[in-house]
C-alpha positions in Angstrom: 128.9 -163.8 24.3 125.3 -163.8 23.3 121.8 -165.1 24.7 119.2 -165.6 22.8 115.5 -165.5 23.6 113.7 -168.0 21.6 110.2 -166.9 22.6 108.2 -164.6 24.9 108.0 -167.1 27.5 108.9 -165.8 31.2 110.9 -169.3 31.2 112.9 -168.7 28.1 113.7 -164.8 29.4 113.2 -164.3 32.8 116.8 -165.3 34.3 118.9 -163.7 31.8 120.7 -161.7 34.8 121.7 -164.5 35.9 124.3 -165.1 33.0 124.9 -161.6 31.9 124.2 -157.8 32.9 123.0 -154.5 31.7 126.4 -153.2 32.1 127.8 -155.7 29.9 125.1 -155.7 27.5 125.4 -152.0 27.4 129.5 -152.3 26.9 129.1 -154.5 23.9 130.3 -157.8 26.0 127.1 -159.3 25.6 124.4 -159.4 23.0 121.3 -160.1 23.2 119.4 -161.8 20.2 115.2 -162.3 20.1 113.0 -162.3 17.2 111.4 -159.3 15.6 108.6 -158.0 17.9 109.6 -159.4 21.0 109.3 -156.8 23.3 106.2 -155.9 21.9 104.8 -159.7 22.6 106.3 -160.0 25.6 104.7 -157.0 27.7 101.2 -158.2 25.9 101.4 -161.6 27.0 103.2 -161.3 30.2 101.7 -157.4 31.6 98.5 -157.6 30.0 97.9 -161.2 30.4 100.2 -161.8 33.1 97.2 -162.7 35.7 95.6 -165.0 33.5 99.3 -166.8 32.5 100.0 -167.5 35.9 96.6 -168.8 36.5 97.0 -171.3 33.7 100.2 -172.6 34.9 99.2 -173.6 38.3 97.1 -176.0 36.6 99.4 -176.5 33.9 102.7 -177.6 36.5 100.8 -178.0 39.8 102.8 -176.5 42.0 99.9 -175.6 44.2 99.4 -179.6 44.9 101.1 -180.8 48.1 103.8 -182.9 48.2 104.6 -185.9 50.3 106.9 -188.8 50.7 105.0 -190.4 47.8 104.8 -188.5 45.3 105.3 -184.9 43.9 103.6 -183.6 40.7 106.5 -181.4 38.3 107.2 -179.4 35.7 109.0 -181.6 33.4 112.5 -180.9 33.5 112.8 -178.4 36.5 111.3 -180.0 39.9 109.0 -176.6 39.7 107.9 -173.8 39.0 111.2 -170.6 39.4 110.1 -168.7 42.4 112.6 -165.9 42.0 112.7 -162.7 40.0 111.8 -162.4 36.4 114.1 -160.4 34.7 114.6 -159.0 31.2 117.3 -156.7 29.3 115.8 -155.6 25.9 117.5 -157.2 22.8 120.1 -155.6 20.8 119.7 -157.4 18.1 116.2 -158.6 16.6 115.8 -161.4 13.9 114.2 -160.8 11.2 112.5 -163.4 8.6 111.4 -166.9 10.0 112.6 -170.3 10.5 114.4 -171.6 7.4 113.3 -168.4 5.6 117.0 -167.8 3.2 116.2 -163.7 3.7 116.7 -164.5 7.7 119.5 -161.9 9.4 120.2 -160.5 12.3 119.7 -156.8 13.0 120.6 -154.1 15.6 117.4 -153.6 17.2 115.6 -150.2 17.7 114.1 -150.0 20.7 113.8 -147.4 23.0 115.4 -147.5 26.3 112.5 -146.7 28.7 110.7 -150.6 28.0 
C-alpha cells in the first residue's frame, strides 16, 4: 500500500493515521510517497505560518459563521472544516523532478527520524 501526499496542505496530510500507521510504515507495509522537500515546506508553512493559515481559512471556509435551518456556508466538498488531530508520518520515499518532467522517479527519502 502507499499514500501519497500531493502537497503540504494540512488537508492533503493531516489524516494519514487514519489509513495507515508508523508501525506499518516502519515494517515496509506501507509507503509513503511526497515530493522532494516536503517536510521542509510543510513545518514552514504549517509551524511557522500555522497562525496566520488558520486565520486565512476561517475566512476562506467560514466555519466561524452560524448555521441555521436556512442555510450553512461550507467547504466545498466536506460540510467543514476537520476538527480532529492533524497528523503526519514523514515520507519514505520523495519524488524527484516535476510534473511531466521524463527524468521524474521515485527515491528513498533521507530524512532524519526526529521531524
Amino acid at each position: 500500500m502507499a499514500v501519497i501526499y500531493s502537497h503540504t496542505h494540512a488537508d492533503h496530510f493531516g489524516g494519514v493515521r487514519g489509513v495507515t500507521s508508523e508501525a506499518d510504515v516502519r515494517a515496509g507495509r506501507t509507503a509513503i510517497i511526497a515530493p522532494a522537500g516536503f517536510m521542509e515546506a510543510a513545518v514552514s508553512e504549517n509551524v511557522l505560518a500555522g497562525t496566520a493559515m488558520v486565520r486565512r481559512s476561517q475566512f476562506q471556509f467560514g466555519h466561524t459563521l452560524a448555521r441555521n435551518a436556512c442555510c450553512q456556508i461550507d467547504a466545498g466538498m466536506g460540510k467543514t472544516m476537520p476538527r480532529g488531530t492533524i497528523t503526519l508520518i514523514p515520507p519514505t520515499q520523495l519524488m524527484m523532478g516535476g510534473a511531466g518532467d521524463e527524468s521524474s522517479r521515485v527515491r528513498p527519502a533521507r530524512l532524519s527520524r526526529s521531524a
